[in-house]
C-alpha positions in Angstrom: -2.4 -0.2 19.4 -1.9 0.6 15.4 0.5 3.7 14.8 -1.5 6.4 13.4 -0.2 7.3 9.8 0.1 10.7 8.0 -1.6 9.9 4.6 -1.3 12.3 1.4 -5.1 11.4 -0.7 -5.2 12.9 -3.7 -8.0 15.0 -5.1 -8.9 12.5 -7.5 -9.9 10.2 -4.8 -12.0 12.9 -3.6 -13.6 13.6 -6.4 -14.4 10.0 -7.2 -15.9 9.6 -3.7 -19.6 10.4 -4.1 -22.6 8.5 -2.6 -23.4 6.5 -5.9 -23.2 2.9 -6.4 -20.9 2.9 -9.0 -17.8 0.6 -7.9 -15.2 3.3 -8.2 -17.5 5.6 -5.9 -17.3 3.2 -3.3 -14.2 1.9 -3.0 -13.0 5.7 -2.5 -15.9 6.2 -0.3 -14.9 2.8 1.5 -11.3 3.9 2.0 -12.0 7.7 3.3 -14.4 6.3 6.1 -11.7 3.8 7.0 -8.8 6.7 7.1 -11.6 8.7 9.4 -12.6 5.6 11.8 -9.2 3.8 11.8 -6.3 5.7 13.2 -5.3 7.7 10.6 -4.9 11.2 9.5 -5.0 13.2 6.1 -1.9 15.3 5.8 -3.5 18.9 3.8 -0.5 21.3 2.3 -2.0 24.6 0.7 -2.1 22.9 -2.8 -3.7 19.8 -1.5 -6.3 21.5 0.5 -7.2 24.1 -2.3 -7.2 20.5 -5.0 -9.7 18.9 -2.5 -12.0 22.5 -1.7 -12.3 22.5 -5.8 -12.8 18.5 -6.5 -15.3 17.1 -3.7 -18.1 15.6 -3.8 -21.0 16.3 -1.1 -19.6 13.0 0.9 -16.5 14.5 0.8 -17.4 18.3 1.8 -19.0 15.7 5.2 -16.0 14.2 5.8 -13.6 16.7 6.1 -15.6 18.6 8.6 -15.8 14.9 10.1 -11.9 14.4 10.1 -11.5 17.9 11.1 -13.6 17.7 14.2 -12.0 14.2 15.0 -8.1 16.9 14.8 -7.4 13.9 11.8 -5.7 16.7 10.0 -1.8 17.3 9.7 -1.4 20.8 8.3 1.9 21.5 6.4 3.0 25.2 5.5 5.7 24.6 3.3 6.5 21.0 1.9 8.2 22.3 -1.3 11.8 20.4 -2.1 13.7 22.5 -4.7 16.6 19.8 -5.2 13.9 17.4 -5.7 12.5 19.3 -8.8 15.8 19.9 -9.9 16.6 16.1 -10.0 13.1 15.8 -11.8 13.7 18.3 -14.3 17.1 16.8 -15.1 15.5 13.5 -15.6 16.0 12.5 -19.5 12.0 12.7 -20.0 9.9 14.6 -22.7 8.6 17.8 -21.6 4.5 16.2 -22.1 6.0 13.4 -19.2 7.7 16.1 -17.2 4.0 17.8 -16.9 2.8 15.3 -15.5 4.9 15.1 -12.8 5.3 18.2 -11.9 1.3 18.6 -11.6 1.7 16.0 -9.0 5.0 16.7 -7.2 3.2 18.2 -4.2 1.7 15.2 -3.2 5.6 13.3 -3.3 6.7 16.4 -1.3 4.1 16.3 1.4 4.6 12.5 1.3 8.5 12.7 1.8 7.7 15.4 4.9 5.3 12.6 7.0 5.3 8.8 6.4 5.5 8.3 2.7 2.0 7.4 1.8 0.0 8.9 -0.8 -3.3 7.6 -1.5 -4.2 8.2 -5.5 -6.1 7.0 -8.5 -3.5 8.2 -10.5 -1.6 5.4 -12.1 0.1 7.3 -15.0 1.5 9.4 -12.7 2.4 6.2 -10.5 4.1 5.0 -13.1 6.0 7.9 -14.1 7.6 8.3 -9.9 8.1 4.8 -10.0 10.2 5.5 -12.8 11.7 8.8 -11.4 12.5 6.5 -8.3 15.2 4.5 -10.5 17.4 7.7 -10.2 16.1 9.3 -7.6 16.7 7.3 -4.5 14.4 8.7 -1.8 11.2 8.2 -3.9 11.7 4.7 -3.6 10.0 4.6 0.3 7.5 6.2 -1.6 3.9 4.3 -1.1 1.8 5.2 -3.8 -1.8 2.8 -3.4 -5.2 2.8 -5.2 -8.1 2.5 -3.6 -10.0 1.4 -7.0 -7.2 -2.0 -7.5 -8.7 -4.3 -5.4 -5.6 -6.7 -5.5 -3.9 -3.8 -3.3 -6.8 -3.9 -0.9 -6.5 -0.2 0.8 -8.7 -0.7 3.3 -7.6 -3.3 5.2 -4.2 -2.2 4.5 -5.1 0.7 6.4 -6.9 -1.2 9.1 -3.8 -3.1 9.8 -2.4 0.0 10.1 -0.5 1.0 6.7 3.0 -0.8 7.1 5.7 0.4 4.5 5.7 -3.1 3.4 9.0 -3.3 0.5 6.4 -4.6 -1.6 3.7 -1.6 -2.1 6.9 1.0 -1.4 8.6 1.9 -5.2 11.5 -0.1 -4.6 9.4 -3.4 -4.3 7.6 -3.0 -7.4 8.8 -4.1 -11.0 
């Protein structure tokens, strides 16, 4: 029996997850029906909730109310790490590079509060944690995967039941 895994998806995955043909479409599409049928749940904070409510597409608006009925849903009230954007702040990064990771923090926060996964398109922001995570330490169990590289292969990552392998987590990654 697979351990079921608290996943953090971004909004951008959401979005990008419509019924089209369009390879990007699909592999999102592909790796939100494998979160729903595999084991999984999708861990919702207020930010990430009111991120996905603005950015979904109609497959998407279907499976929440899918994952929801399933009780795939890990509800956080308050996920915000003060110490943690301190340390960010204090990082010696240009205030355009800052932005950026502040407009995704919440996901790290939410990720750092249930098994370290967050599920994201995202890959300047990627790069900018995986950065972070050489001087701040506990962002290097940080799992940040995208659906749309198919040399990461999400889904069946997920279907074999999302390890925190050394080499998707920060600290395995050069």
């Amino acid at each position: 029996m697979k351990k079921t895994k608290r996943l953090v998806i971004d909004s951008d995955v959401a979005r990008s997850a419509g019924t089209t043909e369009d390879p990007i479409s699909q592999s999102c599409r592909e790796v939100l029906k494998a979160v729903r049928d595999i084991c999984h749940k999708v861990v919702l904070t207020e930010d990430i909730f009111a991120e996905w409510k603005r950015h979904r597409s109609n497959f998407t608006a279907v499976w929440m109310k899918s994952m929801a009925a399933r009780r795939k849903w890990v509800i956080l009230k308050e996920v915000t790490n003060a110490d943690l954007r301190v340390r960010i702040d204090a990082l010696s990064l240009d205030e355009q590079t800052l932005d950026i990771i502040r407009k995704d923090v919440h996901l790290v926060e939410a990720a750092l509060e249930t098994d370290h996964i967050i599920i994201s398109r995202d890959e300047k922001a990627r790069t900018l944690f995986q950065k972070a995570s050489e001087e701040i330490g506990e962002l290097k169990r940080i799992v940040w995967t995208n659906p749309v590289r198919e040399e990461e292969n999400v889904k069946d990552w997920l279907s074999k039941g999302a390890k925190l392998e050394k080499s998707r987590q920060f600290r395995g990654r050069s």
